[in-house]
N, C-alpha and C positions, 0 to 999 in steps of 0.2 A: 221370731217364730212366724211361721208362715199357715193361714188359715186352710184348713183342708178344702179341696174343689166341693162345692154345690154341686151332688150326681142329679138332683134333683132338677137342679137350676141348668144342667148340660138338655137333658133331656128337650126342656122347653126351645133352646135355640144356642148359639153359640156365646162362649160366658164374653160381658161387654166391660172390659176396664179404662177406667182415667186414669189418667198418669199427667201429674201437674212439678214442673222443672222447679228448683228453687232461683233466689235472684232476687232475694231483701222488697228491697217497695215495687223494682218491676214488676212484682209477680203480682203488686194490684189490678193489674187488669184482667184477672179470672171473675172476680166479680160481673165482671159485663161479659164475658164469654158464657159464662153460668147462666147469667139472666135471660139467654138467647136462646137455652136449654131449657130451663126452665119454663120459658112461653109455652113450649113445644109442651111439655109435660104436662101442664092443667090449662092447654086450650081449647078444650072440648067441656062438657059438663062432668065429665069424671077423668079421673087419672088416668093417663095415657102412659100404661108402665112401660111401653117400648122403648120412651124416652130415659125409662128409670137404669142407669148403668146398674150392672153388678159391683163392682169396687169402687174406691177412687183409694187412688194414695198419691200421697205429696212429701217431697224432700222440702224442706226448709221454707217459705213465703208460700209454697205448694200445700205445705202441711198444715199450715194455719188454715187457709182457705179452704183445701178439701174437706177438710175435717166438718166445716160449716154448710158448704156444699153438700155431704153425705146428709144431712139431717131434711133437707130439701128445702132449706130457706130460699128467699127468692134474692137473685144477685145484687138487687139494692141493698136491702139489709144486711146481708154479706159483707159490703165494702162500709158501712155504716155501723155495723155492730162490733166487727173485727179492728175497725182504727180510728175512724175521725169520731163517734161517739163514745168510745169506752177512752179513748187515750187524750179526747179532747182538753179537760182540764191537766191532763198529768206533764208540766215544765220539764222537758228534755234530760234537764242538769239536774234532778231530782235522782234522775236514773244513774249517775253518777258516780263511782264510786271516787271517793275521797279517801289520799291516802292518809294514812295516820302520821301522826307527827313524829321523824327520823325516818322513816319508810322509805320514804324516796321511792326511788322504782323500783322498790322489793315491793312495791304496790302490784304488780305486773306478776306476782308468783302467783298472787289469785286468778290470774291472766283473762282479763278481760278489764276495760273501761264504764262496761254498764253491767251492773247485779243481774244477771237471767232470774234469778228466784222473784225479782218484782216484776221482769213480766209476765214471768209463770201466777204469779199471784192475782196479776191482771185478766188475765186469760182463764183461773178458774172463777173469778167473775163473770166472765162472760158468758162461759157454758154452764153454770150453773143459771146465771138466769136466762137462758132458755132449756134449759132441762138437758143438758145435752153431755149425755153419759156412755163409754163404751159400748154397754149393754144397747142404748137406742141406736147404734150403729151396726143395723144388719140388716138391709139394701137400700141403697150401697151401704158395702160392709165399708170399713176405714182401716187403713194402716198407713204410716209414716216414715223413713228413713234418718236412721240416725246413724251418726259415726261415732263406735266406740274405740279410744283412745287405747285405752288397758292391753284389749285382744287384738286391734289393728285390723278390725273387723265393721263391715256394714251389718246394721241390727234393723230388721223389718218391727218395728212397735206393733201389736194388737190388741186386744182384747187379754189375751192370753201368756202378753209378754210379761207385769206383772207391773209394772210402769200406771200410774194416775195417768188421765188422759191430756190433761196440761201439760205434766211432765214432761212425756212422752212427743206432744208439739212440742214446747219450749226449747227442749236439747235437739229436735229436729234444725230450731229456729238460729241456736248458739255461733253463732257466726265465730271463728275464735280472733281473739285478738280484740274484737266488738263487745261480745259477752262475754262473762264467766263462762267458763263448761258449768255443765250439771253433774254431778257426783250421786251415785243411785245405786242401790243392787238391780239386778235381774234375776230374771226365771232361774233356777238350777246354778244360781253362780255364788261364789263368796267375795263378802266383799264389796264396794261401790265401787264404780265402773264411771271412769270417766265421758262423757257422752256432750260430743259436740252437733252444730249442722251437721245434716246429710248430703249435702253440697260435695263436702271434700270426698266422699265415696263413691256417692249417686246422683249426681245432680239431678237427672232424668230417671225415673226410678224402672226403666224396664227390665233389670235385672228382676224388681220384686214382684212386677206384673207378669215377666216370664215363668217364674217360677212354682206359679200356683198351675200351672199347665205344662209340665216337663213332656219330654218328647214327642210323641203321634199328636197326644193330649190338644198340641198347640194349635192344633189348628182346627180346634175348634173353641179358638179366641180370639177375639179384636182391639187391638190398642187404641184409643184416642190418647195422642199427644199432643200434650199443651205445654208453649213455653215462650217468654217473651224474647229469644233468644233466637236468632237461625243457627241451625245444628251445623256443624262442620264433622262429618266425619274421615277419621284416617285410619292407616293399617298400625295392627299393631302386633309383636310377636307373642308367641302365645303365654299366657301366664297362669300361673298356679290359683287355684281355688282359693279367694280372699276370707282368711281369717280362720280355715280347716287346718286344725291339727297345730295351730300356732304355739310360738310361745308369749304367754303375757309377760306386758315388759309392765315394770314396777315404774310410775311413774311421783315424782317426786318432787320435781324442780322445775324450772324456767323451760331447760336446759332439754331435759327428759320429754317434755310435753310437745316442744316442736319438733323434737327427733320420731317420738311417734305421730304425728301429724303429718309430717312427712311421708312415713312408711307407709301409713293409710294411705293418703292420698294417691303415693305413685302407686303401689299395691293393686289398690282397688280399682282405679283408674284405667289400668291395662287390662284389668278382667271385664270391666262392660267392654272395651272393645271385643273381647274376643265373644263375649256373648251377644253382641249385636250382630257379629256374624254369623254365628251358627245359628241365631234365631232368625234370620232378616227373610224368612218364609212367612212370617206371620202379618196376618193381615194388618194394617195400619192408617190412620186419620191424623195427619199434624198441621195445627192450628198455631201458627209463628204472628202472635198479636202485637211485636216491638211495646215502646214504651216510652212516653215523655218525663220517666224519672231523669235527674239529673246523673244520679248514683244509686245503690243499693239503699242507702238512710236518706232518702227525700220522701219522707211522709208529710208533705206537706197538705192540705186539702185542697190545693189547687191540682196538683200532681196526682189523688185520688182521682178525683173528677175526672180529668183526663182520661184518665188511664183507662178508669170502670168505661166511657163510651169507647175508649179506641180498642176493647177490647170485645164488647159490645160489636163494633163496627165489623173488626176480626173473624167474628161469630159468623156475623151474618154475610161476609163473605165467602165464608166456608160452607156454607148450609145445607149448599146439596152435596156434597161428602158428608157431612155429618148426618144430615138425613139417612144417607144411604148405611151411616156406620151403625146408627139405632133403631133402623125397621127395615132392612134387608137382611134376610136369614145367614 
């Protein structure tokens, strides 16, 4: 579900969204991108809201981070609250799952390597102890990108989707194959809904940043793009609206679950092309911060470290675009 526009919030200037790529540990260097924003934010003696975005949303390593980001913590504690202090004592192989004895790789029907529901369990530790509840997410408001498996559809998480706000990260987080999917109802639906990363829909979610400003609307909005990744874009031919009018496919098996993953993936995959085209008037800020991860799972805390300054470093490369994206009308 997608939150209705602040007429409110048009008035004052044009609406300002984040938009944060997924990409596993790469995407720890929003933390130091954040913290470069954040200066800008309480560098005066009172809050400098120009710096303050209207949204942020993030697909998957995006989502964890925006999510923390929206609340306006500052980018140290970010990179410190989100992994090396809540995950510190937790031994890798704990996360594990173990197959049962005769199981063999019917282990694999649960389809994933490591439980999601333990680090969703991790993670509403963390946002409960900082208080940090849908409801306190409203400037920046927060949504997420999830891919639901069921309808072969991308789902925008809000407030209003019906989703816990762990939850609602965690299955952004579900890497498949990595973690478990999460299994959940939604708003108006029956039934639990398979929901993995948002990766295989949206990596880059301006599908869900376009959509809070359809037509004329748009341009009276501004993207900042964040991703550890240089975008390559290509042409692609036109494709059907992902996930309208579908049919849910019954998933069931091994067998079932990559067949839909599939169809998501190319599905959806050919619709952000084509909406990057008709949208590619709207105004835009991208901030390409790379990464000293090894891989998507190098959370190591040397590889944090890294990453929160090179991403930092990123920030401040960018500064006067970015400046110009948070205090030019």
């Amino acid at each position: 579900m997608i939150p209705a526009r602040d007429e409110k919030m048009a008035d004052q200037g044009r609406l300002k969204v984040v938009v944060l790529s997924g990409g596993g540990a790469h995407t720890t260097t929003y933390p130091g991108v954040w913290q470069a924003i954040h200066e800008r934010i309480y560098a005066g003696d009172s809050v400098d809201e120009d710096y303050v975005p209207d949204h942020i949303i993030g697909t998957s390593g995006g989502a964890l981070f925006g999510c923390l980001m929206a609340v306006k913590k500052n980018g140290r504690l970010i990179s410190g609250a989100s992994i090396k202090d809540k995950f510190k004592d937790q031994k890798p192989w704990r996360m594990v799952r173990i197959p049962a004895p005769g199981e063999g790789l019917n282990f694999l029907l649960d389809w994933g390597l490591i439980d999601i529901q333990k680090i969703i369990h991790e993670l509403e530790k963390v946002l409960k102890g900082y208080s940090i509840t849908w409801e306190s997410l409203h400037r920046p408001a927060f949504q997420c990108v999830i891919a639901d498996l069921t309808s072969g559809a991308r789902r925008y998480a809000t407030r209003d989707s019906g989703l816990p706000l762990a939850t609602a990260v965690g299955a952004s987080m579900a890497i498949p194959g990595v973690f478990t999917p999460v299994w959940a109802p939604l708003e108006k639906s029956e039934g639990k809904h398979c929901l993995v990363d948002g990766g295989v829909c949206e990596g880059l979610p301006l599908g869900a940043a376009l959509q809070m400003a359809p037509g004329d609307a748009q341009q009276k909005m501004k993207i900042l793009a964040v991703s550890p990744f240089r975008e390559v874009l290509g042409e692609e031919e036109e494709a059907k609206e992902c996930g309208e009018g579908k049919e849910e496919y019954e998933i069931k098996d091994l067998r079932d679950y990559l067949q839909a993953l599939y169809r998501t993936l190319v599905d959806s995959k050919a619709c952000d092309m084509v909406k990057l085209l008709e949208y590619s008037g709207v105004e835009s800020v991208r901030v390409y911060t790379g990464s000293h991860a090894k891989n998507a799972l190098d959370f190591s805390p040397e590889t944090i470290e890294e990453n929160y300054q090179l991403g930092r470093d990123a920030a401040h490369a960018h500064m006067e675009a970015i400046h110009g994206f948070f205090k030019k009308p």
